[in-house]
C-alpha positions in Angstrom: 33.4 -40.2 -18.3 33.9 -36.6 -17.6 31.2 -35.6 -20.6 28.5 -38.6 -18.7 29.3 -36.3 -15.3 28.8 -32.9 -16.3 25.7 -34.0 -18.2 23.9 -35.6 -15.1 24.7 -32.2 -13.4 23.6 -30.2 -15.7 20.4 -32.3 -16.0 20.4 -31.9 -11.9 21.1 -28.3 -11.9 18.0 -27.7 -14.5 15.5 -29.8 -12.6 16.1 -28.1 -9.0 15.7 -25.1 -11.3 12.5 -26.1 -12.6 11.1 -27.5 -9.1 11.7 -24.4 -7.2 10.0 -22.3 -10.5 7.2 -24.8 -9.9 7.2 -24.0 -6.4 7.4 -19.7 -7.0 4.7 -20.1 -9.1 2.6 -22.2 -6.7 3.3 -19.9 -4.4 2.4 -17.1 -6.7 -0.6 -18.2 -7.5 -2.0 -19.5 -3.9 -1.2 -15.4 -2.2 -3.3 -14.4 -6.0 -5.7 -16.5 -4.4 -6.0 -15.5 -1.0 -5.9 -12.0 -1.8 -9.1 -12.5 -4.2 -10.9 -14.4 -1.7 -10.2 -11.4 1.1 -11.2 -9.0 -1.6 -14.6 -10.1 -2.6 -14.9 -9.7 1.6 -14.1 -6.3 1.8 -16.7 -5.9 -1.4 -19.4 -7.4 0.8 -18.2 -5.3 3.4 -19.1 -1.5 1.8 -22.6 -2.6 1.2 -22.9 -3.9 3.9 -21.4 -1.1 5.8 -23.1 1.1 3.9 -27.0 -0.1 3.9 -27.2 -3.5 6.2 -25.0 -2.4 9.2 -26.8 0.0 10.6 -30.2 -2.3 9.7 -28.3 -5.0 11.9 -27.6 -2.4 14.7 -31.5 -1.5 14.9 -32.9 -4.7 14.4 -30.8 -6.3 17.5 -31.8 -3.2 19.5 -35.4 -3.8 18.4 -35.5 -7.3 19.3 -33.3 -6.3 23.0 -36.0 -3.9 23.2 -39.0 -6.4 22.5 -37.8 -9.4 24.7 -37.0 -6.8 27.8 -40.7 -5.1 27.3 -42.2 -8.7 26.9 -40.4 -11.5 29.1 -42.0 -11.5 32.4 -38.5 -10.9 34.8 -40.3 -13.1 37.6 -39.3 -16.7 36.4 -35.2 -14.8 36.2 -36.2 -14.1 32.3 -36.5 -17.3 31.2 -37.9 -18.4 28.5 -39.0 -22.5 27.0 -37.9 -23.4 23.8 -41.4 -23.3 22.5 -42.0 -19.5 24.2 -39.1 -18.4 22.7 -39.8 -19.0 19.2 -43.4 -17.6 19.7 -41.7 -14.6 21.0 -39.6 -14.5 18.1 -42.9 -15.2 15.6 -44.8 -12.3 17.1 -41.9 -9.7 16.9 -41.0 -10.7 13.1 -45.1 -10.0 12.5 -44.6 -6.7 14.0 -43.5 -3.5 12.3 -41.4 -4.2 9.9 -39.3 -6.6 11.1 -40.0 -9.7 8.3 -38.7 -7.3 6.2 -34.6 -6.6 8.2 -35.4 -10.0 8.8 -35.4 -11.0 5.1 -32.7 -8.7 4.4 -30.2 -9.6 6.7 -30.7 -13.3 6.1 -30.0 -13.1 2.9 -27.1 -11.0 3.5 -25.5 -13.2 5.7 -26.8 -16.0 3.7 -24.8 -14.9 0.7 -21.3 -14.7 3.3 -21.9 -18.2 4.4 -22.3 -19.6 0.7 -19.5 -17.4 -0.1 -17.1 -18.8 2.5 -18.7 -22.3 1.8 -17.6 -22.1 -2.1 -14.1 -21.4 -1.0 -14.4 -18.1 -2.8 -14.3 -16.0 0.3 -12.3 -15.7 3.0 -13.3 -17.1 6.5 -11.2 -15.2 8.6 -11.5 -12.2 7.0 -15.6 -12.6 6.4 -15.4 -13.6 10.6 -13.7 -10.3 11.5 -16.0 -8.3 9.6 -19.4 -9.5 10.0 -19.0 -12.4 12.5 -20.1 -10.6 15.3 -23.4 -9.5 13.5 -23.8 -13.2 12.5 -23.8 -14.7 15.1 -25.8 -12.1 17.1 -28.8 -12.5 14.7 -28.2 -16.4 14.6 -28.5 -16.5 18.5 -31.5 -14.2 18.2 -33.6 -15.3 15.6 -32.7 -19.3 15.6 -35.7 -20.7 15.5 -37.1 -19.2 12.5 -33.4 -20.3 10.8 -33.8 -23.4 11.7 -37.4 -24.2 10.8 -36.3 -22.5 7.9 -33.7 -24.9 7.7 -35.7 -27.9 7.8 -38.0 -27.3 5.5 -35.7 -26.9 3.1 -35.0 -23.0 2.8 -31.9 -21.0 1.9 -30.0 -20.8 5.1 -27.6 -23.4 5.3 -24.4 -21.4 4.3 -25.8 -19.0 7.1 -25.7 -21.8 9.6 -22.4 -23.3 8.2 -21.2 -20.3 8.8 -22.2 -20.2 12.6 -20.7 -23.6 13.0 -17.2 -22.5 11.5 -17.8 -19.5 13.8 -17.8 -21.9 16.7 -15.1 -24.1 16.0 -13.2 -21.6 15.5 -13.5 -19.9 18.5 -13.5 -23.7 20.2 -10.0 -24.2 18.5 -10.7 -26.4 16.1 -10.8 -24.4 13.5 -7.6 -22.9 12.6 -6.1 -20.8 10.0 -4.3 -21.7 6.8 -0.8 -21.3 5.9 -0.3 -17.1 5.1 1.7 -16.5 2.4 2.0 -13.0 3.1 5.4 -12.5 3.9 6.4 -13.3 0.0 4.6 -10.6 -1.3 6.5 -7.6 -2.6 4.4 -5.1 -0.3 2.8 -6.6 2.7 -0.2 -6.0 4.4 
């Protein structure tokens, strides 16, 4: 009877050792994870940081500069929907606008699809470039969403505007962090 105890023990004791390896492991694996996703973030980051920044600091002060030289103050600066996207048409036909225009799209574009395929981070892709996001979305919406429509490459761009709003609504929250099982923190 003795022999029948000590084995269910020991076949106790080696299952509660293999559940919590299964757990370490799963553990392991999800901060691998999570770091990887935050990495190919801060990759985005030095070109963008590098090249597209700046190009999204002077296209917004273009545009600010456009709609303030154009929009008659009279009516309290207000625009229709219909006027508005004209306004945007005409300044993306001036200068060289199409051409930030294109770029940063595509930019931002390539974060949204990113975050979409779970193989970025949201959080860390919304401190880093949300602001700029969401500026050029509030800006240039029209064209993004007739682009939308007809079926063009913008929809992890605008996914990634709508994450941007829930979050900041609440209903978006963050995931577990695993960071405080990590040898050397953040």
């Amino acid at each position: 009877m003795a022999e029948h105890i000590s084995r269910a023990v020991i076949a106790t004791i080696a299952i509660l050792v293999f559940a919590a390896w299964a757990i370490l492991n799963l553990i392991q694996t999800q901060v691998a994870r999570n770091d990887a996703m935050a990495n190919r973030v801060f990759e985005m980051s030095r070109d963008y940081r590098g090249h597209l920044g700046p190009a999204s600091a002077q296209f917004a002060t273009s545009w600010n500069n456009y709609l303030n030289a154009t929009v008659d103050p009279a009516n309290g600066g207000q625009l229709d929907a219909q006027a508005y996207s004209d306004q945007v048409d005409r300044f993306l036909a001036a200068d060289n606008n199409n051409d930030s225009f294109t770029a940063l799209s595509s930019f931002y574009e390539e974060v949204g699809e990113c975050v979409d395929a779970d193989l970025c981070d949201f959080w860390t892709a919304r401190s880093l470039f949300g602001n700029d996001i969401v500026t050029f979305y509030h800006n240039m919406y029209p064209v993004l969403e007739r682009e939308a429509q007809s079926g063009g490459n913008v929809n992890g761009l605008l996914h990634f505007v709508d994450r941007m709003r829930d979050a900041d609504r609440g209903i978006l929250h963050r995931r577990f962090e695993w960071h405080w099982l990590r040898a050397n923190p953040d």
